[in-house]
C-alpha positions as CSV (number, residue, x, y, z in Angstrom):
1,X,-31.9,7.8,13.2
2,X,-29.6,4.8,12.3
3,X,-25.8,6.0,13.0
4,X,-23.6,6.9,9.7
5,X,-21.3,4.2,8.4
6,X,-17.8,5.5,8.3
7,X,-16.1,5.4,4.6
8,X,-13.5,3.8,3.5
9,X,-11.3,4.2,0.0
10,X,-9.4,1.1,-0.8
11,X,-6.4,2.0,-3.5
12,X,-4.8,-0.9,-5.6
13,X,-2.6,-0.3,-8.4
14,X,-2.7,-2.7,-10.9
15,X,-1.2,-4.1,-14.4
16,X,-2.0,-7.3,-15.8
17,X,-3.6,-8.9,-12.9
18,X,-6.5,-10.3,-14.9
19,X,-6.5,-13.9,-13.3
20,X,-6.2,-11.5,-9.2
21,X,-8.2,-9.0,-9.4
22,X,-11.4,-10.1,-9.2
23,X,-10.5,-12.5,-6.3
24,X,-8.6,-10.3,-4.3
25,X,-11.7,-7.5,-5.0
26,X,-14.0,-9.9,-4.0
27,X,-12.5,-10.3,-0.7
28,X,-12.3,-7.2,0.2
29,X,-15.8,-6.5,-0.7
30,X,-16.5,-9.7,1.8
31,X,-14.6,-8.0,4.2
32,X,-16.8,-4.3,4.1
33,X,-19.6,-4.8,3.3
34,X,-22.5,-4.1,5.6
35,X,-19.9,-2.0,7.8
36,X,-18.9,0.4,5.8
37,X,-19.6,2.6,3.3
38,X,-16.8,2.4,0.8
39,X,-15.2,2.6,-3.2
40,X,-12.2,0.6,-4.8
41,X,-10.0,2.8,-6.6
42,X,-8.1,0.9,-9.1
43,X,-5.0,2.7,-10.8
44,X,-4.3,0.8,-13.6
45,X,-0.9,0.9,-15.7
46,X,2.6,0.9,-16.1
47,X,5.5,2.4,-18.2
48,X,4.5,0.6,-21.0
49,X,0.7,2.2,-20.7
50,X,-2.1,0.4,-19.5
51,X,-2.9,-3.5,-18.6
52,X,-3.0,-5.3,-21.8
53,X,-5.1,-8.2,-20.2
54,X,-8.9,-7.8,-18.9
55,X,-7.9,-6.7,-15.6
56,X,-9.8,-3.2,-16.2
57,X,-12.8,-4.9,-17.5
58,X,-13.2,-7.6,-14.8
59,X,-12.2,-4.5,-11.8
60,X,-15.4,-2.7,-13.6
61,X,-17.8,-5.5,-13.4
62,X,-16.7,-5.8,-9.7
63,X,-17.7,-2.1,-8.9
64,X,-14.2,-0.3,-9.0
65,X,-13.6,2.9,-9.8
66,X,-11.3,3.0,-12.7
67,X,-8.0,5.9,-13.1
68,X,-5.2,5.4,-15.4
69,X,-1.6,6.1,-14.3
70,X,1.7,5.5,-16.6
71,X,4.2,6.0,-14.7
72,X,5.1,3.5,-12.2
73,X,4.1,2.1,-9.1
74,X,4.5,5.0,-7.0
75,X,3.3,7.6,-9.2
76,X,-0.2,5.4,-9.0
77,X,-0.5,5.0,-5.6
78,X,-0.2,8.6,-5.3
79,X,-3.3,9.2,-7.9
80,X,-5.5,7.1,-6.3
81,X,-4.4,8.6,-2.9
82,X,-4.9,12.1,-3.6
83,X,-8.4,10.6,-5.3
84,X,-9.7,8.9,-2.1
85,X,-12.4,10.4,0.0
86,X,-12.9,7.7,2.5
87,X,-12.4,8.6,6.5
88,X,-9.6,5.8,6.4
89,X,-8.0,5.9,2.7
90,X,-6.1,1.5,2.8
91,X,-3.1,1.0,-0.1
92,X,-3.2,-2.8,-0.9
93,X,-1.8,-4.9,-3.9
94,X,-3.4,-6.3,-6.4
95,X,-1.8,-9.8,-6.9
96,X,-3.7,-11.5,-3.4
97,X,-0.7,-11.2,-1.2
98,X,-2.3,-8.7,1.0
99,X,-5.0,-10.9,3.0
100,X,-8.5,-8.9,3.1
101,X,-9.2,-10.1,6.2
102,X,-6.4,-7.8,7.8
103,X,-8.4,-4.9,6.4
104,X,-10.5,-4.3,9.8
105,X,-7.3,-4.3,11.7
106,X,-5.6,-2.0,9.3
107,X,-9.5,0.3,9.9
108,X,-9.1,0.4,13.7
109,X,-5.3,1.3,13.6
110,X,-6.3,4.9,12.6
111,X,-9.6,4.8,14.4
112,X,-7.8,4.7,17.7
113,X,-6.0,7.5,16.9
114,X,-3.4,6.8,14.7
115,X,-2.5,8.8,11.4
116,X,-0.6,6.3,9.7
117,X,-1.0,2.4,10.8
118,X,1.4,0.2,8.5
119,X,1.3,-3.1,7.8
120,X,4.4,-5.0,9.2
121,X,6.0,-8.8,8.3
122,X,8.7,-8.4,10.9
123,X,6.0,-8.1,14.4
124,X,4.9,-10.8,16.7
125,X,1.6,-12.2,14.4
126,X,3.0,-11.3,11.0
127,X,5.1,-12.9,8.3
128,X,6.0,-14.0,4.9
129,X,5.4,-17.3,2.2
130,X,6.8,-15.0,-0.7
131,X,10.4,-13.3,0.9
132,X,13.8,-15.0,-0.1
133,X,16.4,-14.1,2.2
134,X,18.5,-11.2,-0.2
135,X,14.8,-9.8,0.0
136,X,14.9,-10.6,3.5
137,X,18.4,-9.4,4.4
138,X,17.7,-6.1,2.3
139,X,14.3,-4.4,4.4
140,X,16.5,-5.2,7.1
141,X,19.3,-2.9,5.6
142,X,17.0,-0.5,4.2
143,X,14.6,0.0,8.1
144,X,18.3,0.1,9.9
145,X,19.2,3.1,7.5
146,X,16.2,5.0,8.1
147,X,15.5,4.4,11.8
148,X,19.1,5.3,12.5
149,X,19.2,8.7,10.3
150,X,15.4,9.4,11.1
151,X,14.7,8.4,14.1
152,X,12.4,5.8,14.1
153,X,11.5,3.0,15.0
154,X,10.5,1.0,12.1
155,X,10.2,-2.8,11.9
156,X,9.4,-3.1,8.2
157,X,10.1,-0.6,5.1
158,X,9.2,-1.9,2.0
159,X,5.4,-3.4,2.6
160,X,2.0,-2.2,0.8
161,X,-0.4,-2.7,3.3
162,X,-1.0,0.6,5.1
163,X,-3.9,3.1,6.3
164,X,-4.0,6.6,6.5
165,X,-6.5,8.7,7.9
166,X,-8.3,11.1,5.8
167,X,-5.9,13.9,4.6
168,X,-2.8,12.7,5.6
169,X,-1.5,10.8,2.6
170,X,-1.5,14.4,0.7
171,X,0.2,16.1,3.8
172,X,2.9,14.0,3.0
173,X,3.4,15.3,-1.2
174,X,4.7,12.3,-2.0
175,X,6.9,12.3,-5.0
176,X,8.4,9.3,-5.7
177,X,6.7,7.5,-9.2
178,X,8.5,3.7,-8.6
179,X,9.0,1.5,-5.4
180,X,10.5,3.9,-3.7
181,X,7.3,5.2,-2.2
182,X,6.6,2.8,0.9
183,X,10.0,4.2,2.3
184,X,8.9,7.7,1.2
185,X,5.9,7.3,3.2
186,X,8.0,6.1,6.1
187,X,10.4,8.7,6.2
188,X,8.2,11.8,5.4
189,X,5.4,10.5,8.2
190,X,8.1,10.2,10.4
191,X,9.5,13.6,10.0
192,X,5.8,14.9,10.0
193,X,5.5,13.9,13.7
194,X,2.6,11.9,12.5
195,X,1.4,9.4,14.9
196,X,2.4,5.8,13.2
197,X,1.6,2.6,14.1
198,X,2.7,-1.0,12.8
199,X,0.2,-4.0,13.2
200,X,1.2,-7.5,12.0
201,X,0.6,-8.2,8.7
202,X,1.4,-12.0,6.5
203,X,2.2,-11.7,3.2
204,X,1.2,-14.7,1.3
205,X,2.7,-15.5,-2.6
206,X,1.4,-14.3,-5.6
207,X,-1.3,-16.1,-6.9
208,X,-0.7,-16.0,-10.9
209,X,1.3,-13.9,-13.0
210,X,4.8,-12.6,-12.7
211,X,5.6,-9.9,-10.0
212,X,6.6,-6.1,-10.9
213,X,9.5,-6.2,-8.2
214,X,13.2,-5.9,-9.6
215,X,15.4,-6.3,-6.6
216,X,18.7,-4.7,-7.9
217,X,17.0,-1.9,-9.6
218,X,14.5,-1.3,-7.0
219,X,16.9,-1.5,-3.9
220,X,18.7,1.5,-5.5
221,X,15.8,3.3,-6.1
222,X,14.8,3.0,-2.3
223,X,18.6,3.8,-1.4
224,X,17.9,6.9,-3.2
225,X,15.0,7.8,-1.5
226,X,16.3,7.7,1.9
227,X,19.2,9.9,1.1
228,X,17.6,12.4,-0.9
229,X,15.0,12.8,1.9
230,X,18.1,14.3,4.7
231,X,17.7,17.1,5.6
232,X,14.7,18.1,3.3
């Protein structure tokens, strides 16, 4: 009797990536097929409600499973997270920074052992075409902060492209709805005593279309993650 594939959910939250989506699905699909058995969850939507482009239409076509989710970044990841059933459950953007072909080394992270393997620009093998240094000069604030209140031993903070096993991302109750929730995750799996482990990971430029990121706004919102997670 031929062995089981092992599943694998794929998360991406999305709005207005009409002229991504179907490239960046396509390559994951490349990258899974015939090895696993897996689904696309896309969360589709922002504060404003839902894509106004064809991204929803051409994510159909492609074989994704469509949810809808209005309230920021964050709050979608956390849908499609608590939606997964894949073994390995792999948060990835939308707007082909994340390269698919990282997805197998992202799979074997938590097949090893790990709970949480994290994608990382700051390792030996990793990198970035698309961070200016303020952007540069602010994860390095923002891992400093945490690994010295936390504990850890973080390279990266504020990076995407992550896998969990099965289970854990709802351990965590994640809360926050904007871009806070990469440093959530990195605080709260730290303080889990979850076994983490970063693996090098380039981050290439958006394709097309204009990024969600607001660097002011969004720096404070990750300034008040870390220091309303002390002591919680």
């Amino acid at each position: 009797m031929p062995e089981k594939k092992q599943s694998v959910s794929i998360v991406v939250p999305t709005l207005n990536e009409e002229r991504n989506i179907g490239p960046m699905l396509d390559g994951v699909k490349a990258q899974l097929d015939d090895l696993y058995r897996y689904e696309i969850i896309v969360v589709d939507g922002g504060r404003g409600g839902p894509s106004k482009d064809g991204t929803v239409q051409i994510a159909k076509r492609k074989g994704a499973r469509i949810l809808y989710d209005y309230n920021g970044k964050g709050s979608a990841l956390i849908h499609g997270l608590n939606s997964a059933k894949g073994d390995v459950v792999v948060m990835m953007d939308a707007d082909l920074s994340h390269e698919p072909k990282e997805l197998r080394l992202l799979i074997d992270g938590i097949n090893v052992g790990y709970d949480v393997c994290m994608g990382s620009r700051f390792i030996i093998g990793g990198g970035s075409a698309d961070m200016p240094f303020f952007r540069v000069f602010g994860n390095k604030v923002f891992v400093t902060l945490v690994n010295i209140i936390f504990g850890s031993n973080y390279t990266d903070m504020c990076y995407g492209y992550r896998s969990f096993r099965k289970g854990v991302a709802q351990k965590l109750r994640l809360r926050e709805a904007g871009f806070g929730i990469e440093t959530e995750i990195n605080i709260k799996a730290k303080k889990a005593g979850l076994r983490i482990i970063e693996v090098p990971s380039y981050e290439k430029k958006r394709v097309s279309g204009e990024g969600k990121l607001r660097s002011f706004n969004d720096g404070l919102a990750i300034l008040r993650t870390i220091f309303k997670n002390i002591g919680n």
